[in-house]
C-alpha positions in Angstrom: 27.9 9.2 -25.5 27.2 9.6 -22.1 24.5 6.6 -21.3 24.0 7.2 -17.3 21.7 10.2 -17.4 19.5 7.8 -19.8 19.4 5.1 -17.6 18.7 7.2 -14.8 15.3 7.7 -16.4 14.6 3.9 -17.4 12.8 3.4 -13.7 10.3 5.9 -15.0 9.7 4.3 -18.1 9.2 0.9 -17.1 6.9 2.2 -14.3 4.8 3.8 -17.2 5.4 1.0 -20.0 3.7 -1.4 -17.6 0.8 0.9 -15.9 0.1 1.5 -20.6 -0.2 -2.5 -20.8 -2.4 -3.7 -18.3 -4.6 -0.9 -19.1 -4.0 -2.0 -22.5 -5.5 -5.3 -21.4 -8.3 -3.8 -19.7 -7.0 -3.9 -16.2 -8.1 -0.6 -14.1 -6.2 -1.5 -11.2 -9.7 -2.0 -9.0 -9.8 -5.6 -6.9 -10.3 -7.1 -4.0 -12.1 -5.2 -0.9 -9.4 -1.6 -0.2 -9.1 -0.2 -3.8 -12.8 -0.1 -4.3 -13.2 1.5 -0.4 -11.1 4.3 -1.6 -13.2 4.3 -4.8 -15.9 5.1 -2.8 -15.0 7.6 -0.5 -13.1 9.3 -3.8 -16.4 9.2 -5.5 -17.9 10.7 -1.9 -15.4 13.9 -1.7 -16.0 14.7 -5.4 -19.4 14.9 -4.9 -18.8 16.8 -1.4 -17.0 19.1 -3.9 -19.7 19.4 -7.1 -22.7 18.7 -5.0 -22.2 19.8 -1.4 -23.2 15.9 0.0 -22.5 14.9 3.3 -19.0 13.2 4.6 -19.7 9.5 4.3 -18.3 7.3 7.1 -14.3 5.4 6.6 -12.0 3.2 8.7 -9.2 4.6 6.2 -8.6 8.6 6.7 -9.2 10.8 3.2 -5.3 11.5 2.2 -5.3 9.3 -0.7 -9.4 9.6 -1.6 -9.0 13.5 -1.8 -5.6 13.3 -3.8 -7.9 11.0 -6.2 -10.7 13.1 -6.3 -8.8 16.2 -7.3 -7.1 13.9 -10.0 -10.7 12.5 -10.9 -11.2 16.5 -11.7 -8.7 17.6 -13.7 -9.0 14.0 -16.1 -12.7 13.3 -16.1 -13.3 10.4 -14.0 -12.3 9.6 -10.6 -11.1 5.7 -11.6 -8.5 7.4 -13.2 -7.8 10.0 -10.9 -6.9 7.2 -8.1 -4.8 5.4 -10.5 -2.9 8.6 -11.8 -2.5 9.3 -8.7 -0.9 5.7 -7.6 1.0 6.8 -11.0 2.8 10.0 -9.7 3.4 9.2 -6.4 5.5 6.1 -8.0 7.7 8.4 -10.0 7.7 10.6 -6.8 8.8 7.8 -5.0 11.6 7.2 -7.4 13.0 10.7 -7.7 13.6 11.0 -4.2 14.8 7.4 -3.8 17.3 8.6 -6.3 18.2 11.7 -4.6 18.8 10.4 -1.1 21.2 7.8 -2.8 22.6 11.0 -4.0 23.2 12.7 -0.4 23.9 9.8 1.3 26.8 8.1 -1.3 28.3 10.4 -3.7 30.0 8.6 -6.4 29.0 5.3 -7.6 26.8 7.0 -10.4 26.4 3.6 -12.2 26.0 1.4 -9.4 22.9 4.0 -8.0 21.1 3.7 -11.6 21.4 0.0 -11.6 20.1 -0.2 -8.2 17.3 1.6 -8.5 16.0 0.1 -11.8 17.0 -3.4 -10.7 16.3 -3.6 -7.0 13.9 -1.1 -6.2 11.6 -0.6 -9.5 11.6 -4.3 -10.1 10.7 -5.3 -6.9 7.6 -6.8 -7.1 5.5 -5.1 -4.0 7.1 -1.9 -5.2 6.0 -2.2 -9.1 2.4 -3.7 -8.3 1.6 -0.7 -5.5 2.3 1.9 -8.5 0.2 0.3 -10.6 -3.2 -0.2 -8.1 -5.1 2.7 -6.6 -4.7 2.0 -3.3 -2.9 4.5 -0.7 0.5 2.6 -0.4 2.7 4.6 -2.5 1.1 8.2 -1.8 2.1 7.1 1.6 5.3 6.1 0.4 6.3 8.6 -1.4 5.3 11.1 1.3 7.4 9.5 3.8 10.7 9.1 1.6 9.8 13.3 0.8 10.4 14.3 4.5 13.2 11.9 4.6 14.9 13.2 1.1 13.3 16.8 3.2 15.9 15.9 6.9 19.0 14.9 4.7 18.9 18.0 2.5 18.3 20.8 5.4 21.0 18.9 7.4 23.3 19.8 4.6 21.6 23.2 3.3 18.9 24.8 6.3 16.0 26.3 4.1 13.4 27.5 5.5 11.6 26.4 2.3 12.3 22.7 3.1 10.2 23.0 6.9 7.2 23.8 5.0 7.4 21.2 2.6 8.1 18.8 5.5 4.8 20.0 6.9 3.4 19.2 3.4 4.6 15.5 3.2 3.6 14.7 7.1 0.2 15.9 6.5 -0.4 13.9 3.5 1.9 10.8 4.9 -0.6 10.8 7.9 -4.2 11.5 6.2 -3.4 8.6 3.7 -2.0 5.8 5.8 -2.0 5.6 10.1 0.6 3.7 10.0 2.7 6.6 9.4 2.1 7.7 12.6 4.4 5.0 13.8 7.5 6.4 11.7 6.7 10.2 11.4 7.8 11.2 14.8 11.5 10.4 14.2 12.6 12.7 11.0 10.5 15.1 12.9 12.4 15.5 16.0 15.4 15.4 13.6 13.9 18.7 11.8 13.2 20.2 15.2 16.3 19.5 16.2 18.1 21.1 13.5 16.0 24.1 13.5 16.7 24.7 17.1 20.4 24.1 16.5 20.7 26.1 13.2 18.2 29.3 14.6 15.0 28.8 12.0 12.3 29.4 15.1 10.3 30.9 12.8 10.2 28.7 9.6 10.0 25.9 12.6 6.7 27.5 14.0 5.6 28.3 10.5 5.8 24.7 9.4 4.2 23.6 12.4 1.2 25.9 12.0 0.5 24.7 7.8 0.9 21.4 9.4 -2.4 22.0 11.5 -3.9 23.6 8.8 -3.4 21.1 6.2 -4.5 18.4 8.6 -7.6 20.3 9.7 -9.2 21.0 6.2 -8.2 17.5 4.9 -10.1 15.8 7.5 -13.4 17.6 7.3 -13.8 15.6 4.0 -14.2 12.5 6.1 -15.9 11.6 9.1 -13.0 8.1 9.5 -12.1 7.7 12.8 -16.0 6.9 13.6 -15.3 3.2 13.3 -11.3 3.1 14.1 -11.8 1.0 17.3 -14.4 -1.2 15.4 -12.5 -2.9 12.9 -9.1 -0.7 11.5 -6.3 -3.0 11.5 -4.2 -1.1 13.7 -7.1 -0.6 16.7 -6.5 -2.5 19.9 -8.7 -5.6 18.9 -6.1 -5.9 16.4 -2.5 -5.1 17.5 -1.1 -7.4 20.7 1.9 -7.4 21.9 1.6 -11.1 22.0 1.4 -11.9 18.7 4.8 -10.9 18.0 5.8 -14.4 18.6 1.9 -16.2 16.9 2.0 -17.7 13.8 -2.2 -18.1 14.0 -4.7 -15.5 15.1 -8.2 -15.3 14.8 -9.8 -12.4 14.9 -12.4 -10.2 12.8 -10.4 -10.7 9.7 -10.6 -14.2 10.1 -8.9 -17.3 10.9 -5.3 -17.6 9.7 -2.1 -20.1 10.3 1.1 -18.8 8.8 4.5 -20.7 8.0 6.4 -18.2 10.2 5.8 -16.6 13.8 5.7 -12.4 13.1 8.6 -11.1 14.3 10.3 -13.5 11.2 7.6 -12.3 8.6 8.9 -8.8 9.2 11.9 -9.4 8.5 10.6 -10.1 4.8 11.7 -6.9 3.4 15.6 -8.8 2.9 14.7 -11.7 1.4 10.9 -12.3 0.5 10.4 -13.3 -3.1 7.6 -9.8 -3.3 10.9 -7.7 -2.3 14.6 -8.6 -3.1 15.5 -12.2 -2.9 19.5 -11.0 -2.0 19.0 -8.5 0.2 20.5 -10.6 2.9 23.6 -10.7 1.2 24.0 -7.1 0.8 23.0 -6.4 4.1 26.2 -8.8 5.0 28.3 -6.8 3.1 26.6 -3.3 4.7 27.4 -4.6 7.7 31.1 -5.6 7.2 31.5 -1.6 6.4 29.6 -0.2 9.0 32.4 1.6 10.5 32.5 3.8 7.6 29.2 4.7 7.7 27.9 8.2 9.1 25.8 9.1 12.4 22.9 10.1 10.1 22.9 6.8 8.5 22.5 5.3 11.9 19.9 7.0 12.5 17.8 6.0 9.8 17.8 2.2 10.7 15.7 3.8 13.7 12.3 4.1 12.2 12.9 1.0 10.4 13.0 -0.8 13.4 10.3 0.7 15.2 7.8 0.0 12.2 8.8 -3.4 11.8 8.2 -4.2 15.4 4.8 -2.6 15.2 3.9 -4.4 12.2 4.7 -7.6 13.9 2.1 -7.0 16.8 -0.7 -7.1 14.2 -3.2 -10.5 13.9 -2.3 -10.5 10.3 0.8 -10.9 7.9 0.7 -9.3 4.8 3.6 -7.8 2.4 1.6 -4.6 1.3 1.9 -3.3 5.3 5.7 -4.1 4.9 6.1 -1.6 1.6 6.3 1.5 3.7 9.6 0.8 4.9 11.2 -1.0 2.2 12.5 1.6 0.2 14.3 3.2 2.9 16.0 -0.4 4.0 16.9 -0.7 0.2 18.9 2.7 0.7 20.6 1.6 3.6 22.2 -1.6 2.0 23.3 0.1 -0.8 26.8 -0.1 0.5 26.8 -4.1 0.5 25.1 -3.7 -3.0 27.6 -1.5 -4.2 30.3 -4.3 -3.2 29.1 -7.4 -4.5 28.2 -5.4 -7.8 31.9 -4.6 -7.6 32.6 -8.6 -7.2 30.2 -9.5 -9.6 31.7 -7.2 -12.4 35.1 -7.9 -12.1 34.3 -11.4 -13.3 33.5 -12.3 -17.1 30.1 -13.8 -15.8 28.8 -10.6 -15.1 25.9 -10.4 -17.9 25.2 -13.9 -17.3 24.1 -12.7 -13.9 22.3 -9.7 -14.8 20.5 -11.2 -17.2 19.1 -14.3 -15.3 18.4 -11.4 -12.4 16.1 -9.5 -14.7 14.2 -12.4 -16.4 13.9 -13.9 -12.4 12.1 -10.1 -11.5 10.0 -10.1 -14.4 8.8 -13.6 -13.6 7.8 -12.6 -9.8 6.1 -9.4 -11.2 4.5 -11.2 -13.9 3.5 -13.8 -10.4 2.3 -10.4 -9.0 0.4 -9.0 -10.9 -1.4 -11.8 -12.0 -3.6 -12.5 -9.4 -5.0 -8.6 -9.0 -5.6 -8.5 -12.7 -7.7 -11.7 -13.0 -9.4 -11.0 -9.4 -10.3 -7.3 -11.4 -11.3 -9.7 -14.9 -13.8 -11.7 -12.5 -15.6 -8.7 -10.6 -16.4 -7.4 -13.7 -17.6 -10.1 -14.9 -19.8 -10.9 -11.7 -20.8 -7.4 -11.9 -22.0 -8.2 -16.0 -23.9 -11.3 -15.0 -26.0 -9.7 -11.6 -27.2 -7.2 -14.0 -30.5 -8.7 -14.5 -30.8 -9.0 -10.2 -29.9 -5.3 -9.7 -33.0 -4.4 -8.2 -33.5 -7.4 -5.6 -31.5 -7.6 -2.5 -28.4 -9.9 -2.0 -26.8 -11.2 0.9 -22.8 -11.6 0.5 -19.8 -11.2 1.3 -15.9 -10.2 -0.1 -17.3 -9.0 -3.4 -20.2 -6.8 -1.6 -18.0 -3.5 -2.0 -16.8 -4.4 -5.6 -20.4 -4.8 -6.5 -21.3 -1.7 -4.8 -19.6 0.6 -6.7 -19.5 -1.5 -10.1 -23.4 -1.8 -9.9 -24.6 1.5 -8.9 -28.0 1.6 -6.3 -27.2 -2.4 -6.0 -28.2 -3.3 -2.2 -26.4 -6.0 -0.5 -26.2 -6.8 3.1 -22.7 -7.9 4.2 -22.8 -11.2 6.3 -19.1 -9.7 7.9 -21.0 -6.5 9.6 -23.1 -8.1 11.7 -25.3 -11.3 12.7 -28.6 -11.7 11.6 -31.8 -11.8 13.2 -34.0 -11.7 10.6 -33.7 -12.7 6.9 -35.6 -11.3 3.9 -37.3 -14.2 1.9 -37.3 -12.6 -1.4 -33.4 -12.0 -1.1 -31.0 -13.7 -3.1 -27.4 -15.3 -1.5 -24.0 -14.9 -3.1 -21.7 -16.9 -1.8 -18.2 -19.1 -1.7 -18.8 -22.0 0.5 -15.7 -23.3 -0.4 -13.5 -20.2 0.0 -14.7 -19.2 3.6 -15.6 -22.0 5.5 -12.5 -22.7 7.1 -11.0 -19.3 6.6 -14.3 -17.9 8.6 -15.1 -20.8 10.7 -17.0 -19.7 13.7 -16.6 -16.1 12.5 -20.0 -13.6 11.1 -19.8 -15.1 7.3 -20.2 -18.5 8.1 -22.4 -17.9 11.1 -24.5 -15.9 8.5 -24.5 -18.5 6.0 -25.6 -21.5 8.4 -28.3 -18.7 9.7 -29.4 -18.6 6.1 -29.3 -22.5 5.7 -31.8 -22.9 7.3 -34.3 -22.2 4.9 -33.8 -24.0 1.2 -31.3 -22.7 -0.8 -32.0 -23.2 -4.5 -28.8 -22.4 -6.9 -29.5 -19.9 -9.5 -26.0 -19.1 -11.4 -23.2 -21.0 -10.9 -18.9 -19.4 -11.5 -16.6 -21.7 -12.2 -14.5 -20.7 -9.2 -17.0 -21.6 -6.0 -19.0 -18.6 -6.2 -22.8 -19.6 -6.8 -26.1 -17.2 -6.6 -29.2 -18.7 -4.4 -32.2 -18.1 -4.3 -34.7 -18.1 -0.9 -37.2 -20.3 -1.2 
């Protein structure tokens, strides 16, 4: 029995096996600050759809929120739709991963399964972004399409294949901005191979459902209102500068890293959250890169680009990283391909594989364990302000869970803006010992010293720093 076209489908499975556990165990993906944005403006489109509401305003454009709304439709309930959604543009993500391995390295049938279910699925940015309704993989998945879209019309010029390119750019840049930084080069490649090939008018035809696409997706959302306010990529953010800073402060707060930027990016080759031997099989890739075509070239290209970008932000952060990774991955197949070679022709072999699995399933476990209790405590803080629904609350970091756990709740947010005045029958929410040196001299704690200055009388108290006042 032929075993490879099974294991071709294991990715998928595991993908899905996890996603039906933490589910299982009550996890609905929802935590932290972006997951409950998009939540939000999901929630705002539907009803734009059902109701005929007003656009809402959003530093994030409304790729991701409409794909979750139209989800939310066709399942019943828009927390779903978003993580569907996260869901299939996973298994998207993998089938064109697959594919491109396909076009880019005939042969090596086994090695390609094992490197996709071993490097790439079990990767532990990778496998928590399917499993979180945020807008990394639809991003993702949409960017690896118009790659999987430049490889296959160089080797078979469709005209089909320039209007699914249009597809895939306008979701790639209405879900993530950062697209924007990486788009431009498989596009020039298309244009450049419909000039060279003669497909003027499939070219002008993709170009024109490009603008159309863009166009109605954006009238769901008024974003770009506050892009220069606060979006991480806006000039108060992004500095050339900080390509060599390890410490920034800025809007997002105060923050000292082990590593200057233009090292953090790097991450993608040997960061515990991606592949700790990446290094090694880049090595090898490099040893044969003689042997490797133009095309392939090419493709390290927007790699670079992004990664240098990424390293002008005020912030370091894995999830930003994702967008690339999967490409990278693909390009150092060649080194993986060899040391899976030297690896197998010793007896140690499933030694190795084994201790390689158990080590990924650790770091996902790692993973995945902070976003699920985070999730386990919102809900719980949501369970306990119950009884304080109807009086105001000043707070801060867990103001947009509670907004859209606690429907009609009103909180001010002690990030958006100083105060002036402050409401004596409001309550506080706050984490004293989680901000103050993480927002020193920044709104939260200018807020919260503002707000000392009348008594502050402890009401509830969470085990982990979080404690409700009251005004007196």
């Amino acid at each position: 029995m032929n075993f490879r076209p099974i294991f071709r489908y294991l990715p998928y499975l595991l993908i899905i096996t996890v996603f039906c556990v933490l589910r299982w165990m009550d996890f609905d993906g929802f935590h932290g600050q972006d997951s409950y944005e998009y939540l939000r403006l999901a929630r705002n489109i539907q009803d734009q759809w059902l109701n005929g509401a007003k656009p809402t305003d959003a530093i994030y454009p409304p790729g991701f929120p409409v794909l979750g709304a139209a989800f939310g439709l066709v399942v019943g309930s828009v927390e779903w739709g978003l993580s569907l959604a996260s869901l299939f543009f996973a298994f998207l993500c993998c089938w064109f991963f697959q594919r491109i391995l396909d076009l880019l390295y005939p042969g090596k049938e086994w090695e390609k399964s094992f490197f996709t279910l071993f490097v790439l699925v079990l990767c532990p940015a990778f496998m928590k972004a399917s499993q979180i309704p945020m807008s990394d993989m639809a991003a993702l998945s949409c960017f690896m399409g118009l790659i999987w879209v430049c490889l296959s019309f160089d080797k078979n010029p469709r005209n089909g294949l320039l209007l699914l390119a249009a597809l895939f750019t306008v979701l790639a840049i209405s879900t993530r901005i950062a697209t924007l930084v990486i788009i431009p080069f498989p596009i020039f490649f298309l244009a450049w191979k419909s000039i060279e090939k003669r497909k003027f008018f499939a070219l002008i035809g993709g170009a024109l459902l490009f603008g159309f696409l863009l166009f109605i997706l954006f009238q769901f959302s008024t974003s770009f209102g506050k892009f220069n306010a606060g979006h991480p990529y806006s000039p108060d953010h992004w500095n050339f500068l900080h390509i060599f800073q390890k410490e920034f402060h800025s809007k997002e707060g105060n923050a000292l890293y082990t590593l200057p930027n233009f090292i953090f990016v790097t991450a993608i080759f040997y960061h515990k959250a991606f592949q700790f031997w990446g290094v090694i099989y880049l090595i090898f890739t490099i040893l044969s890169i003689r042997e490797r075509p133009q095309i392939w070239k090419l493709l390290w290209l927007p790699i670079g680009v992004y990664l240098l970008f990424m390293a002008g932000l005020s912030v370091q952060n894995e999830r930003y990283l994702l967008l690339v990774f999967p490409l990278s991955l693909i390009l150092i197949f060649p080194g993986f391909a060899r040391v899976f070679e030297i690896v197998k022709s010793t007896r140690y072999w499933i030694p190795v594989l084994l201790v390689h699995l158990a080590s990924q399933l650790y770091l996902n476990f790692r993973s995945l364990r902070g976003p699920f209790h985070l999730s386990a405590f919102e809900k719980n803080l949501a369970m306990d302000l119950q009884p304080y629904r109807q009086r105001k609350i000043y707070s801060f970091s867990v103001d947009v869970s509670l907004k859209q756990r606690i429907p009609g709740i009103q909180i001010y947010n002690m990030w958006a803006e100083r105060f002036t005045q402050i409401d004596p029958n409001a309550l506080v929410l706050f984490n004293v010992p989680a901000f103050e040196k993480a927002w020193k001299n920044q709104n939260p704690m200018i807020n919260w010293d503002r707000l000392n200055q009348h008594k502050l009388v402890p009401v509830k108290l969470w085990p982990n720093g979080w404690v409700l006042y009251e005004i007196n």
